[in-house]
Every structure is written in structure tokens, then in C-alpha cells.
mmCIF entry with sequence, helices, sheets and N, C-alpha, C, O atoms, coordinates in Angstrom:
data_MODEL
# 
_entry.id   MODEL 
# 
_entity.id                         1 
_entity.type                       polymer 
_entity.pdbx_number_of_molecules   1 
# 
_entity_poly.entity_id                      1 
_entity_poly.type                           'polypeptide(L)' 
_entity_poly.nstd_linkage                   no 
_entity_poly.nstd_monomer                   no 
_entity_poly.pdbx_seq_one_letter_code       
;(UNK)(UNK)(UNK)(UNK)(UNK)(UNK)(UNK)(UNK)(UNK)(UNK)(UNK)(UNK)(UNK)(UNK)(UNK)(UNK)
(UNK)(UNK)(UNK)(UNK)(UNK)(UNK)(UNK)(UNK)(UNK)(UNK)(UNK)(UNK)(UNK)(UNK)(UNK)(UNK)
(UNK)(UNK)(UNK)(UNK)(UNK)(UNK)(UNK)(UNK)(UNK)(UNK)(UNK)(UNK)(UNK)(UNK)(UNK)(UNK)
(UNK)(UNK)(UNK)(UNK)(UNK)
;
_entity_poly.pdbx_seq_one_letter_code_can   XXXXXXXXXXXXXXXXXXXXXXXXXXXXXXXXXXXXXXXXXXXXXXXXXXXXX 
_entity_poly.pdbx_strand_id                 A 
# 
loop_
_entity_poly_seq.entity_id 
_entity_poly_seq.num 
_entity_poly_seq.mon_id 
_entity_poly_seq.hetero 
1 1  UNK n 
1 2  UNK n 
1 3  UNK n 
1 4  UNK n 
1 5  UNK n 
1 6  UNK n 
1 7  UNK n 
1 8  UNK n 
1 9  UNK n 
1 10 UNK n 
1 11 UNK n 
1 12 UNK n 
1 13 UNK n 
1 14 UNK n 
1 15 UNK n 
1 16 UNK n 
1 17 UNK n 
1 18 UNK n 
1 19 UNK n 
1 20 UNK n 
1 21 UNK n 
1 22 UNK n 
1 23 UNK n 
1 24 UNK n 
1 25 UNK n 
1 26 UNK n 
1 27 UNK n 
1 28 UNK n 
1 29 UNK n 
1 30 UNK n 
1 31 UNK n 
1 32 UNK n 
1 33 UNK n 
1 34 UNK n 
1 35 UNK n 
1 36 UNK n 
1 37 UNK n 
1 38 UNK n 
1 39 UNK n 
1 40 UNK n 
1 41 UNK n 
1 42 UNK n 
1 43 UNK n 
1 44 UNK n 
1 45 UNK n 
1 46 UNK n 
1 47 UNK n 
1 48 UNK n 
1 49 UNK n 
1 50 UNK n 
1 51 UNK n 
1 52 UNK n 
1 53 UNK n 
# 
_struct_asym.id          A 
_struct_asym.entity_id   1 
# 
loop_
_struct_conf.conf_type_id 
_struct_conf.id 
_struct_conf.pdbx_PDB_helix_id 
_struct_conf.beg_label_comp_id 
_struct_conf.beg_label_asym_id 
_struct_conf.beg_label_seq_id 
_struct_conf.pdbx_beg_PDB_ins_code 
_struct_conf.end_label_comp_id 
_struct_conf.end_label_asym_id 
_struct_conf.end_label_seq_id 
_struct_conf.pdbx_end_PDB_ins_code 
_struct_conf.beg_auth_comp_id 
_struct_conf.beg_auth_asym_id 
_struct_conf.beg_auth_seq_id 
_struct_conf.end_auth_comp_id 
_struct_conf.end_auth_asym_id 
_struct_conf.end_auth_seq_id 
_struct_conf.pdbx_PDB_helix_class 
_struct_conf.details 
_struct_conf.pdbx_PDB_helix_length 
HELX_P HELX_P1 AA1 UNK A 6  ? UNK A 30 ? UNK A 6  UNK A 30 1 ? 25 
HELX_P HELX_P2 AA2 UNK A 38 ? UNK A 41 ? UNK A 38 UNK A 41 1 ? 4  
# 
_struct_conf_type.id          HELX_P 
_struct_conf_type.criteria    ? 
_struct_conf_type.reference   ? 
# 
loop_
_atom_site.group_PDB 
_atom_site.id 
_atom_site.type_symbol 
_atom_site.label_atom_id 
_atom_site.label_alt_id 
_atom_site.label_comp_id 
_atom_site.label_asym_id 
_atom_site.label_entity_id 
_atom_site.label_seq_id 
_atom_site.pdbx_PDB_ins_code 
_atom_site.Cartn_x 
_atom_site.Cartn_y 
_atom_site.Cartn_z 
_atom_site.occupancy 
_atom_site.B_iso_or_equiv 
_atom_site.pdbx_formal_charge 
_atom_site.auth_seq_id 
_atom_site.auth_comp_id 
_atom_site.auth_asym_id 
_atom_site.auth_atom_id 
_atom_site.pdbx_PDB_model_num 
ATOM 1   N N  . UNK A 1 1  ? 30.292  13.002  -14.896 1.00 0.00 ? 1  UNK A N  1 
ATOM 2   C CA . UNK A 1 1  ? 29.931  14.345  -14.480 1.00 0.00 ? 1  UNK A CA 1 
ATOM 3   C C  . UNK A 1 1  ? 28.537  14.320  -13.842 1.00 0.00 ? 1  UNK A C  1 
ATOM 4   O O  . UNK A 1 1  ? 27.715  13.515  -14.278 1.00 0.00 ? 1  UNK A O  1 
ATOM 5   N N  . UNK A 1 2  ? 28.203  15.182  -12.798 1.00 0.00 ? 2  UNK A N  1 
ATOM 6   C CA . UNK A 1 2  ? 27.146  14.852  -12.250 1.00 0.00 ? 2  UNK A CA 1 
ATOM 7   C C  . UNK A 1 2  ? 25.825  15.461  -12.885 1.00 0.00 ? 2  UNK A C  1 
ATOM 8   O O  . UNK A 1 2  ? 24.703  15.071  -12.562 1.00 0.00 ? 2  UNK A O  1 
ATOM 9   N N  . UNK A 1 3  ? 26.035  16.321  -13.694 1.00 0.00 ? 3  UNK A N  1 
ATOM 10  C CA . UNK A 1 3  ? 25.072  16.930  -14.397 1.00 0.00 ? 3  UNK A CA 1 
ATOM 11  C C  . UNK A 1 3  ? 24.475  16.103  -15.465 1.00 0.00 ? 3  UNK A C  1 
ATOM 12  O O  . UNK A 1 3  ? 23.307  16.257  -15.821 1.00 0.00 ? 3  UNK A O  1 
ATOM 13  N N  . UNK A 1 4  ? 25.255  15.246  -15.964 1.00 0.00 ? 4  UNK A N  1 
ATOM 14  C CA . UNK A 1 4  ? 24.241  13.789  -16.597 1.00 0.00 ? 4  UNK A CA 1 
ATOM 15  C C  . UNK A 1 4  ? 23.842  13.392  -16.180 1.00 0.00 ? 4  UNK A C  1 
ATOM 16  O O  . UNK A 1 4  ? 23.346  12.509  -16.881 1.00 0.00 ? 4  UNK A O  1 
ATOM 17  N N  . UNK A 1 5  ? 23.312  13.239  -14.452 1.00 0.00 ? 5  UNK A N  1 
ATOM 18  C CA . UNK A 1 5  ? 22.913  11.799  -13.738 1.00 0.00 ? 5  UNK A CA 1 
ATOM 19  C C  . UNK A 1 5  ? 21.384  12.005  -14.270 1.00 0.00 ? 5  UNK A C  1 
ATOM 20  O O  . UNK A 1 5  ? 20.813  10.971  -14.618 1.00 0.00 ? 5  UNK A O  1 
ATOM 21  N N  . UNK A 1 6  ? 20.736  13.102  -14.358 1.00 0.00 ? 6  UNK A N  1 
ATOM 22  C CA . UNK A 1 6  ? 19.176  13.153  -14.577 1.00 0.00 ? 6  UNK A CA 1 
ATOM 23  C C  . UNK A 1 6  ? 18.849  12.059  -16.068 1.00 0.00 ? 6  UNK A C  1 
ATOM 24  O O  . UNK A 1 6  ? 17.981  11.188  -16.020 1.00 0.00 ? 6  UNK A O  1 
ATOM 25  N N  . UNK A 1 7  ? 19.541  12.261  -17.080 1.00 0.00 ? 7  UNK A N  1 
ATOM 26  C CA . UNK A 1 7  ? 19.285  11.413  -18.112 1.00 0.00 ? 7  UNK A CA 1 
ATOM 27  C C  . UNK A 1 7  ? 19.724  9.917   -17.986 1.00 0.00 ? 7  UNK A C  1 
ATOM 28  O O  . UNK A 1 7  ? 19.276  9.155   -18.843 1.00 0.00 ? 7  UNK A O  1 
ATOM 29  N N  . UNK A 1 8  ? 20.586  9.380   -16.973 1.00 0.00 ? 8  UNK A N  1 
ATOM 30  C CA . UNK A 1 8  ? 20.809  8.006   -16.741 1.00 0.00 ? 8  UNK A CA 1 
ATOM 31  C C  . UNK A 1 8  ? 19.493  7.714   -15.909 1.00 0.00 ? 8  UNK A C  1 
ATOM 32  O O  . UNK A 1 8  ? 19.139  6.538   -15.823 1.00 0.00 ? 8  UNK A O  1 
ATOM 33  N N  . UNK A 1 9  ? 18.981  8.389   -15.487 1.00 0.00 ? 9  UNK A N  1 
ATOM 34  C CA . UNK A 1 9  ? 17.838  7.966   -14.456 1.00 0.00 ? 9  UNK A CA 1 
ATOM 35  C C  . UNK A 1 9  ? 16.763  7.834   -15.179 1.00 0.00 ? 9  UNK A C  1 
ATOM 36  O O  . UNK A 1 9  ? 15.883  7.023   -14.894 1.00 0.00 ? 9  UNK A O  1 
ATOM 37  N N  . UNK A 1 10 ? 16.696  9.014   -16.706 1.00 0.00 ? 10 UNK A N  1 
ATOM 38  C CA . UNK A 1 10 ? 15.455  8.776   -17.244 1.00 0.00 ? 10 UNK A CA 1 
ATOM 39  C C  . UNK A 1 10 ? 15.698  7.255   -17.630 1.00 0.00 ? 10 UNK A C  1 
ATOM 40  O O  . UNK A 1 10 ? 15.157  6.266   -17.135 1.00 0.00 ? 10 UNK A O  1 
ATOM 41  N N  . UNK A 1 11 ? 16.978  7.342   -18.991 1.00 0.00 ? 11 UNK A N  1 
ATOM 42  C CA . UNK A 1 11 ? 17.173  5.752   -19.155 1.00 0.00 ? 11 UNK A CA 1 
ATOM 43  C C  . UNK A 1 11 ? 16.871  4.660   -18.443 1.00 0.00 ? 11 UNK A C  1 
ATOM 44  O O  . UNK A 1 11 ? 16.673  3.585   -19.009 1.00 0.00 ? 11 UNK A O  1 
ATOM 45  N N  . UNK A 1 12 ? 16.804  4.786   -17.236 1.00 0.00 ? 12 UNK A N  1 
ATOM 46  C CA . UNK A 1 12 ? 16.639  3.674   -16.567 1.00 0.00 ? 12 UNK A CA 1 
ATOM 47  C C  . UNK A 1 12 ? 14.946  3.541   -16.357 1.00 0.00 ? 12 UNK A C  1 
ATOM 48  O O  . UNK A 1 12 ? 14.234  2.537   -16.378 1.00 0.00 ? 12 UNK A O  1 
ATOM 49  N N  . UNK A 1 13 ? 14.686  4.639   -16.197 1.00 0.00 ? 13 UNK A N  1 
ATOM 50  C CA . UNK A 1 13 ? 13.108  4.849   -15.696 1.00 0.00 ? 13 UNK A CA 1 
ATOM 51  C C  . UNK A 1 13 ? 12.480  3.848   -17.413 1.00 0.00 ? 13 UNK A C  1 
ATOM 52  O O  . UNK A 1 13 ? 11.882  2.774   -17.474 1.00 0.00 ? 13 UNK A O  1 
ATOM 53  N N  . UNK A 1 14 ? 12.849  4.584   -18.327 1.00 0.00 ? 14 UNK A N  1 
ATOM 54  C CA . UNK A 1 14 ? 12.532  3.915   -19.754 1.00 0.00 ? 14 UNK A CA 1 
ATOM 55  C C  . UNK A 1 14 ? 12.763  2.432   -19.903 1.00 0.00 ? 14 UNK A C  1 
ATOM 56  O O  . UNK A 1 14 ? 11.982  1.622   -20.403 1.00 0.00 ? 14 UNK A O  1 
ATOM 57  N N  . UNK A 1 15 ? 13.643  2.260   -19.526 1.00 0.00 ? 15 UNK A N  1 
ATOM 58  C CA . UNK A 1 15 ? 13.721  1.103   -19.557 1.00 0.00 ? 15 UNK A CA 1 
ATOM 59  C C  . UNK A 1 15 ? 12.614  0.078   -18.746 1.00 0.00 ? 15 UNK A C  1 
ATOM 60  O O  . UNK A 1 15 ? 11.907  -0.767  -19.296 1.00 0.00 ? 15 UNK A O  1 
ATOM 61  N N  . UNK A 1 16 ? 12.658  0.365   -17.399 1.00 0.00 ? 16 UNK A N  1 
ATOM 62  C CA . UNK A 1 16 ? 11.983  -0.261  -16.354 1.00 0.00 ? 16 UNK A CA 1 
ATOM 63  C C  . UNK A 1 16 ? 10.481  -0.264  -17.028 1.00 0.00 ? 16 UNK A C  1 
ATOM 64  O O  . UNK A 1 16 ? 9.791   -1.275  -17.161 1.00 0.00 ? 16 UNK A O  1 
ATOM 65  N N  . UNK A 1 17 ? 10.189  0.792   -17.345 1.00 0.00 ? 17 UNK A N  1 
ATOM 66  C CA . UNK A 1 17 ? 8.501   0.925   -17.729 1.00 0.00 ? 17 UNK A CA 1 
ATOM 67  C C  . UNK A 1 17 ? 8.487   -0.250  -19.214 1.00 0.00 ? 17 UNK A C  1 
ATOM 68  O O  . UNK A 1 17 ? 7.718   -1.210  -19.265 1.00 0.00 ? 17 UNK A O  1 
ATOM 69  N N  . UNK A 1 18 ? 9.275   0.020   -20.080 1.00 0.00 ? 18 UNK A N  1 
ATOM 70  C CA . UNK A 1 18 ? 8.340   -0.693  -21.073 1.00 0.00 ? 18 UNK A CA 1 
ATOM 71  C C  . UNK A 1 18 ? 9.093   -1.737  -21.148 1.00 0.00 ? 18 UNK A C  1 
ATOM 72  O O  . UNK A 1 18 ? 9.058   -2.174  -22.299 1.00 0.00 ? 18 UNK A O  1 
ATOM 73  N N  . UNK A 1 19 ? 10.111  -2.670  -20.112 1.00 0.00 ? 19 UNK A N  1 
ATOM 74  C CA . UNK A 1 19 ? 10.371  -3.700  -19.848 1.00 0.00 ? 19 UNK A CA 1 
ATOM 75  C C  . UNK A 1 19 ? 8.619   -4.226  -18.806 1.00 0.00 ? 19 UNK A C  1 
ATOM 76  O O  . UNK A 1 19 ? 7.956   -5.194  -19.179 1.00 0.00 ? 19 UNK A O  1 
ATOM 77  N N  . UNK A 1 20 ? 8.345   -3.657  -17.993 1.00 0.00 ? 20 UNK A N  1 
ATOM 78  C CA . UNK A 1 20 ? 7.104   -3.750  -17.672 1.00 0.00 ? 20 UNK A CA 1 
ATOM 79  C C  . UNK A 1 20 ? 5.908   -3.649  -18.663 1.00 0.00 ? 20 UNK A C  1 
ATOM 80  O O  . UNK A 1 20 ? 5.268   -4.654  -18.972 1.00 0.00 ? 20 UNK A O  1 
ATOM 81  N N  . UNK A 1 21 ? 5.645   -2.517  -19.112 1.00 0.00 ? 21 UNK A N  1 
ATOM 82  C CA . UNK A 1 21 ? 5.014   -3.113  -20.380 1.00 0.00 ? 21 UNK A CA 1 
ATOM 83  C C  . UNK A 1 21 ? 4.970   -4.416  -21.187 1.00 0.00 ? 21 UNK A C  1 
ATOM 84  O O  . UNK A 1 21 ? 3.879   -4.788  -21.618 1.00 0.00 ? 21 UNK A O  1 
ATOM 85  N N  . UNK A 1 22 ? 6.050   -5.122  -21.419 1.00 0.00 ? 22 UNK A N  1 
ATOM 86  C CA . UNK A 1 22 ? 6.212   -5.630  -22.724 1.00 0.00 ? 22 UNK A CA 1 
ATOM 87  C C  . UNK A 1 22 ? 5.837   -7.160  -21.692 1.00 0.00 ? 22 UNK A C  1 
ATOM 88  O O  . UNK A 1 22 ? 5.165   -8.088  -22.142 1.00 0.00 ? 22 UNK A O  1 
ATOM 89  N N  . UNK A 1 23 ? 6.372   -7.149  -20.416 1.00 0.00 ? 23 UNK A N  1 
ATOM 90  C CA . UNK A 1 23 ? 6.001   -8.207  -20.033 1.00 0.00 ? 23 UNK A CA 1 
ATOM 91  C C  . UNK A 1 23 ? 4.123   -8.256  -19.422 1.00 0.00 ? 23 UNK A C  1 
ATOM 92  O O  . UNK A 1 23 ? 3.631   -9.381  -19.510 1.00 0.00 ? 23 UNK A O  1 
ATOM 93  N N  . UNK A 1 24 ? 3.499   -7.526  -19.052 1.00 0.00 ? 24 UNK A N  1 
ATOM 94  C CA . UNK A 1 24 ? 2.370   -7.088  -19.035 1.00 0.00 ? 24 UNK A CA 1 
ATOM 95  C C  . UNK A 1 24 ? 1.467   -7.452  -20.633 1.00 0.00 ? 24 UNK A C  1 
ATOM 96  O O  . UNK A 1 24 ? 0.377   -8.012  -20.518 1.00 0.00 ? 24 UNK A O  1 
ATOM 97  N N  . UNK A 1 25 ? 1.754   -7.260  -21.429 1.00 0.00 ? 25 UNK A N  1 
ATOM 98  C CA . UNK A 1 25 ? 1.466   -7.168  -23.233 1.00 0.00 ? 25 UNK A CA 1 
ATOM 99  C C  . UNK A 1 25 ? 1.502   -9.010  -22.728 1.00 0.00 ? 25 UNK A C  1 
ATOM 100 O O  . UNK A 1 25 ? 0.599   -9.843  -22.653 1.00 0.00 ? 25 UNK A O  1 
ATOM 101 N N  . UNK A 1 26 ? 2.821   -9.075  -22.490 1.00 0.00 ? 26 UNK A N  1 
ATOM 102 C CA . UNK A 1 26 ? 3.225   -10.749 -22.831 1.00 0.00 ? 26 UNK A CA 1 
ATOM 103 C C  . UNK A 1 26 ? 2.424   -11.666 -22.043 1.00 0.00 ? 26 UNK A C  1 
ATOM 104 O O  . UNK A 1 26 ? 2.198   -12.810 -22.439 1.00 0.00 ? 26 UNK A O  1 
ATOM 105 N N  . UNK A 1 27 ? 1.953   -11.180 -20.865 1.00 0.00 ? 27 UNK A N  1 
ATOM 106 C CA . UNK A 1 27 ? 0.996   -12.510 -19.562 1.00 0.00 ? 27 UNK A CA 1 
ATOM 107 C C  . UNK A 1 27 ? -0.329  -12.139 -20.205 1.00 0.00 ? 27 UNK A C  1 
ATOM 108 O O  . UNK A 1 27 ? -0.987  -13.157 -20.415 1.00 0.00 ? 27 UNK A O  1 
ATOM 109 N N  . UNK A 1 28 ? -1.124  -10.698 -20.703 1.00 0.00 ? 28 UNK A N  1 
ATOM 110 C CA . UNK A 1 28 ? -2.519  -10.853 -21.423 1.00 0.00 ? 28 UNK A CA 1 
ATOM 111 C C  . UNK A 1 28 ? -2.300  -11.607 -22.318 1.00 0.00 ? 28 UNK A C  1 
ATOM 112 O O  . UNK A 1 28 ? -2.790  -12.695 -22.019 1.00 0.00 ? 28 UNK A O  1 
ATOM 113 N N  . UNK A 1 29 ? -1.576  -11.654 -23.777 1.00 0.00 ? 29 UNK A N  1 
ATOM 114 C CA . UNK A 1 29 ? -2.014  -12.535 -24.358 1.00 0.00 ? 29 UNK A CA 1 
ATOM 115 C C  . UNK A 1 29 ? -1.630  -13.680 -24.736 1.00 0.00 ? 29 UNK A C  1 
ATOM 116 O O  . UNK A 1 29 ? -2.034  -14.170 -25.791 1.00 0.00 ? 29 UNK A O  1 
ATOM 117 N N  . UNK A 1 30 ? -0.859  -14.234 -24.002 1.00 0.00 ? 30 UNK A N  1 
ATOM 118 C CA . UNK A 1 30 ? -0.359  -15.430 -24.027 1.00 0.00 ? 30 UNK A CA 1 
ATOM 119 C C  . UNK A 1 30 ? -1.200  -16.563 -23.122 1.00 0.00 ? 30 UNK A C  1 
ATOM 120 O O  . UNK A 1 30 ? -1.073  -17.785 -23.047 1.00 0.00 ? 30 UNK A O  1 
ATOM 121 N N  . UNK A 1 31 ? -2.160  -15.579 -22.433 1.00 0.00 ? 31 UNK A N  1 
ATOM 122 C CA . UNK A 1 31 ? -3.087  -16.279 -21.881 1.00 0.00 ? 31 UNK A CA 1 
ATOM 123 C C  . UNK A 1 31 ? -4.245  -17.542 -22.713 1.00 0.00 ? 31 UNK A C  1 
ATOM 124 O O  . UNK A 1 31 ? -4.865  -17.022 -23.640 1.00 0.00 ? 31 UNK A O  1 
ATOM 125 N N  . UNK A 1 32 ? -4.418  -18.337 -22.593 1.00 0.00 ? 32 UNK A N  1 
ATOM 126 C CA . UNK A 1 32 ? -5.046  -19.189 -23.705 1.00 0.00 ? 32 UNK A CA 1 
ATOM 127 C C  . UNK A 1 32 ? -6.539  -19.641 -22.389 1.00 0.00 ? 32 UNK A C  1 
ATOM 128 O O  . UNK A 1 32 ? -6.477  -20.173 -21.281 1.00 0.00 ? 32 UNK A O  1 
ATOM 129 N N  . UNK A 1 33 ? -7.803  -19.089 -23.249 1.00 0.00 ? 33 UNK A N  1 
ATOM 130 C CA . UNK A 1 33 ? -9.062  -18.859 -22.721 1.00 0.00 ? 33 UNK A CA 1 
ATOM 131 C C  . UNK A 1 33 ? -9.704  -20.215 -23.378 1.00 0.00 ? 33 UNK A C  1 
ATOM 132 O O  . UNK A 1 33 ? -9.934  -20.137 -24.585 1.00 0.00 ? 33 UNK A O  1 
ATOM 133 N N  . UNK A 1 34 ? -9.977  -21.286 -22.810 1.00 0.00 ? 34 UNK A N  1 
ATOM 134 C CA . UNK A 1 34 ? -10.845 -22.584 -23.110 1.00 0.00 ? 34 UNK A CA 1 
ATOM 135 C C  . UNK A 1 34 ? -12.073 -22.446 -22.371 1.00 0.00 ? 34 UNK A C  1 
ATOM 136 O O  . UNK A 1 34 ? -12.365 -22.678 -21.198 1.00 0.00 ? 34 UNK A O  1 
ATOM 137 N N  . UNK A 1 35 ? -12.956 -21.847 -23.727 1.00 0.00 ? 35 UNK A N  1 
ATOM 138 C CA . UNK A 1 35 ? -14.375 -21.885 -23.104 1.00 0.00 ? 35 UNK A CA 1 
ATOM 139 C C  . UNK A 1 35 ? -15.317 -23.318 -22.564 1.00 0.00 ? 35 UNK A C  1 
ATOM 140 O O  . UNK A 1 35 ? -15.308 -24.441 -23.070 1.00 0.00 ? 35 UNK A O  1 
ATOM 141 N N  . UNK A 1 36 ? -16.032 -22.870 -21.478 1.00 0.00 ? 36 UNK A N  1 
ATOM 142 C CA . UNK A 1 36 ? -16.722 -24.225 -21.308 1.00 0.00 ? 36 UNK A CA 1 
ATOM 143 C C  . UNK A 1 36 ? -17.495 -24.734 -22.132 1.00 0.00 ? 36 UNK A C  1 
ATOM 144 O O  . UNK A 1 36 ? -17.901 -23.969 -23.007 1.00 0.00 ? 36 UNK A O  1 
ATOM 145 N N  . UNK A 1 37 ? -18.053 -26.396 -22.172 1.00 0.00 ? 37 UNK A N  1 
ATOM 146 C CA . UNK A 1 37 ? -18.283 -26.733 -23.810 1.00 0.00 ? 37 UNK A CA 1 
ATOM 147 C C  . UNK A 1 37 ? -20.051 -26.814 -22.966 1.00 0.00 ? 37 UNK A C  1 
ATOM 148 O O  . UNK A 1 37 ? -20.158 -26.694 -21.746 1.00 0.00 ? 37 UNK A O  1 
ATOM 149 N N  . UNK A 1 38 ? -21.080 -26.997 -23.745 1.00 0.00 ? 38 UNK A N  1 
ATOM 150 C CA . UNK A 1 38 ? -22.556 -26.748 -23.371 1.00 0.00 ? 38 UNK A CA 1 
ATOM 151 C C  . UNK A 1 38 ? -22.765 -27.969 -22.723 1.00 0.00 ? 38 UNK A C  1 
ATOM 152 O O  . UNK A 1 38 ? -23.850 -28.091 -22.155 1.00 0.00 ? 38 UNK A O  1 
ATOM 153 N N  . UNK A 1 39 ? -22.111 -28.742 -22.684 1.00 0.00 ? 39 UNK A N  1 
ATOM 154 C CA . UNK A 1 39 ? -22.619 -30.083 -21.962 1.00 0.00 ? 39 UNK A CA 1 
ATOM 155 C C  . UNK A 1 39 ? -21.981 -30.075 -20.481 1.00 0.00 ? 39 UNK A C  1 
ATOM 156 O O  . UNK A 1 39 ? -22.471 -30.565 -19.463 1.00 0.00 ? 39 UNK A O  1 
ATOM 157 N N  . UNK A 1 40 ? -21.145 -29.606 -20.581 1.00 0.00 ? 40 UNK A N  1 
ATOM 158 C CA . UNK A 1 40 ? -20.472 -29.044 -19.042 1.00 0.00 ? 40 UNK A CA 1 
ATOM 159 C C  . UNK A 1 40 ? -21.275 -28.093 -17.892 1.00 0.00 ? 40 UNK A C  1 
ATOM 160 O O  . UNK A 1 40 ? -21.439 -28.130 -16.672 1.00 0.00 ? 40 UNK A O  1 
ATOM 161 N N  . UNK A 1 41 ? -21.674 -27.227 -19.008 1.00 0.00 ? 41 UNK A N  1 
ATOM 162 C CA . UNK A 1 41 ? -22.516 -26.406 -18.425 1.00 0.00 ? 41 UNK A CA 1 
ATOM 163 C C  . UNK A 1 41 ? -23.465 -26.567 -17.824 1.00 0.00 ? 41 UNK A C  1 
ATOM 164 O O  . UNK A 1 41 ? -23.827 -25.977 -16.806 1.00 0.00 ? 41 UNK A O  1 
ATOM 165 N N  . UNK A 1 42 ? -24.161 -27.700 -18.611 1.00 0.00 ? 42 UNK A N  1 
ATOM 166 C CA . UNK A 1 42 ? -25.519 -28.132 -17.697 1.00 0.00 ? 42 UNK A CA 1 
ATOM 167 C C  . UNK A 1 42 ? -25.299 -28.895 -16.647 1.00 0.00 ? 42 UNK A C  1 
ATOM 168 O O  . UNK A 1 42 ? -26.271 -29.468 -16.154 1.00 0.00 ? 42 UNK A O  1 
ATOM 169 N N  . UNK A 1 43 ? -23.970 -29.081 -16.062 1.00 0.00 ? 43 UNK A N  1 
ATOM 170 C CA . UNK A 1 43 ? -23.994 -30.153 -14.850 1.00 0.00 ? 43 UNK A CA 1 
ATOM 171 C C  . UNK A 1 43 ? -23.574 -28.828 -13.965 1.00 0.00 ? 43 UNK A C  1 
ATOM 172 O O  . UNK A 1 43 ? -23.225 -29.090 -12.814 1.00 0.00 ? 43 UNK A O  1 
ATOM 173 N N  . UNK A 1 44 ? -23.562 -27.572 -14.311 1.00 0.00 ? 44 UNK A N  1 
ATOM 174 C CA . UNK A 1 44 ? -23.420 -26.570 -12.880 1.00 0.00 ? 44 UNK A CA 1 
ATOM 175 C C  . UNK A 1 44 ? -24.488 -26.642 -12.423 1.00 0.00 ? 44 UNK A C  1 
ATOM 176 O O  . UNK A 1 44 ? -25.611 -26.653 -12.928 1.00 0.00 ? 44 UNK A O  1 
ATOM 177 N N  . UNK A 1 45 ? -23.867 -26.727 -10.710 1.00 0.00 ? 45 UNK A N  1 
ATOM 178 C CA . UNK A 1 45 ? -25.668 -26.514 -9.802  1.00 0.00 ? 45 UNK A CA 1 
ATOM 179 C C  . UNK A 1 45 ? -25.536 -25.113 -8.737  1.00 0.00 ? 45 UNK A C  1 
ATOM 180 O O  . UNK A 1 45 ? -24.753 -25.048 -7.789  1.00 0.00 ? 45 UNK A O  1 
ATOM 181 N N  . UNK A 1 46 ? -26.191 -24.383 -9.020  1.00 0.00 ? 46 UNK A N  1 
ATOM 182 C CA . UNK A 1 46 ? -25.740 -23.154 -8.265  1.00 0.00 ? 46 UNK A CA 1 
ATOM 183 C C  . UNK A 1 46 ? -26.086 -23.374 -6.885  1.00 0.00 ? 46 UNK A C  1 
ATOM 184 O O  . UNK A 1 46 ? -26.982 -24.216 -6.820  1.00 0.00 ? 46 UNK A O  1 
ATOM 185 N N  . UNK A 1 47 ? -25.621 -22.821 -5.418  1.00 0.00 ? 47 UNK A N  1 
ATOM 186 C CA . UNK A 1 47 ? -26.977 -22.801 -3.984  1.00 0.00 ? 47 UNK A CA 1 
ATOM 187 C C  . UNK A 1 47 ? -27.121 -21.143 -4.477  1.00 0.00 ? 47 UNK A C  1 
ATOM 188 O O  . UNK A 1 47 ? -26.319 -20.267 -4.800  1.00 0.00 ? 47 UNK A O  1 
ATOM 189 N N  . UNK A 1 48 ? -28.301 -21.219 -4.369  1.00 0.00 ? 48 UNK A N  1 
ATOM 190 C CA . UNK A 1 48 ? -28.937 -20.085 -3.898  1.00 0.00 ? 48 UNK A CA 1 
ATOM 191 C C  . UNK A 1 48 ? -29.273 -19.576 -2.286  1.00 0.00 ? 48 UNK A C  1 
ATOM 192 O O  . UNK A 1 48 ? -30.080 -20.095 -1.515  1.00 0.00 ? 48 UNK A O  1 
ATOM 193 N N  . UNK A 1 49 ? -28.635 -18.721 -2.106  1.00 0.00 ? 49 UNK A N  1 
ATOM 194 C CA . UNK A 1 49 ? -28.738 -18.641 -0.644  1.00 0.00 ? 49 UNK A CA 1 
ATOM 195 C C  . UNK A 1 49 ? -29.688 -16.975 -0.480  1.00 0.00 ? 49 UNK A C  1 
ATOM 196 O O  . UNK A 1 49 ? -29.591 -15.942 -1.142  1.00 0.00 ? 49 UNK A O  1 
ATOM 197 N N  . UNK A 1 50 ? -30.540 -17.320 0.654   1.00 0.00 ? 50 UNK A N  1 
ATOM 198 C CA . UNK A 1 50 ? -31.601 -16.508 0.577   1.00 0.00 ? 50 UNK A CA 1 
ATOM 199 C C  . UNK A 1 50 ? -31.410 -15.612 2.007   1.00 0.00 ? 50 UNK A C  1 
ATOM 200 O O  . UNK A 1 50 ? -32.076 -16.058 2.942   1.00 0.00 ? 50 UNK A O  1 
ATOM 201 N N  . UNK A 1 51 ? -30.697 -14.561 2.268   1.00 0.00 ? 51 UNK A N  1 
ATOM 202 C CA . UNK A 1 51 ? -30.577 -14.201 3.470   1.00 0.00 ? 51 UNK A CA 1 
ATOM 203 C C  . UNK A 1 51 ? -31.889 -13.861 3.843   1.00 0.00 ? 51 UNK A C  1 
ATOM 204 O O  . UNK A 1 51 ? -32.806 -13.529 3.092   1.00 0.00 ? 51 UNK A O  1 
ATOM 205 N N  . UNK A 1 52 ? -31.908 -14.012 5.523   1.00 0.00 ? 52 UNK A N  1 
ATOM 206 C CA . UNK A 1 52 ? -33.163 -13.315 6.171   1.00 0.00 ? 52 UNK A CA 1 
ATOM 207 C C  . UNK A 1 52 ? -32.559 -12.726 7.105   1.00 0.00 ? 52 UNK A C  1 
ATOM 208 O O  . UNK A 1 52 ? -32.005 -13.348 8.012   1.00 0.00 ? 52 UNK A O  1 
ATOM 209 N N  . UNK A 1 53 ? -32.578 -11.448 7.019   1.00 0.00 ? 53 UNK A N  1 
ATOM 210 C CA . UNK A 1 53 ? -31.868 -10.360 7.693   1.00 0.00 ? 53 UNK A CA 1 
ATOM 211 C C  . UNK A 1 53 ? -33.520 -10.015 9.247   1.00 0.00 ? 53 UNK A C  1 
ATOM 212 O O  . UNK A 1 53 ? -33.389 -9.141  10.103  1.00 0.00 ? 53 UNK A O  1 
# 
């Protein structure tokens, strides 16, 4: 009947979002953060670049 189609659409809309959600949730923290160790650190050499406008 066509007068249900609005609630198949929400369903779907529901779905889509916290299927997005859940995969969003899932790539932040599944992310694994390896900080740099202090001896690493000291071999960064920055350029400093000095514009002269």
C-alpha cells in the first residue's frame, strides 16, 4: 500500500545512519596511535623558512 512507503524510507534512512555510525565508532577506535619514542625525536630537523615579503 502506498501509504506505508514513508516508514520503509524511515527504516532505511535508520538503518543507513547508524550503519554509518557504527562504522565511523569502528575506524576511530580501532585506530592504534604509536607515539614517537624521545630518542627519535631528537633526530627531527625542522627548515625554518623565513619569508621576505
Amino acid at each position: 500500500m502506498p501509504q506505508m512507503a514513508p516508514i520503509n524510507w524511515l527504516i532505511l534512512f535508520l538503518i543507513f545512519s547508524m550503519t554509518l555510525m557504527i562504522f565511523n565508532i569502528l575506524n576511530y577506535f580501532c585506530f592504534f596511535y604509536s607515539p614517537i619514542k624521545s630518542s627519535q625525536s631528537n633526530n627531527i630537523k625542522f627548515n625554518k623558512l623565513n619569508w621576505k615579503w
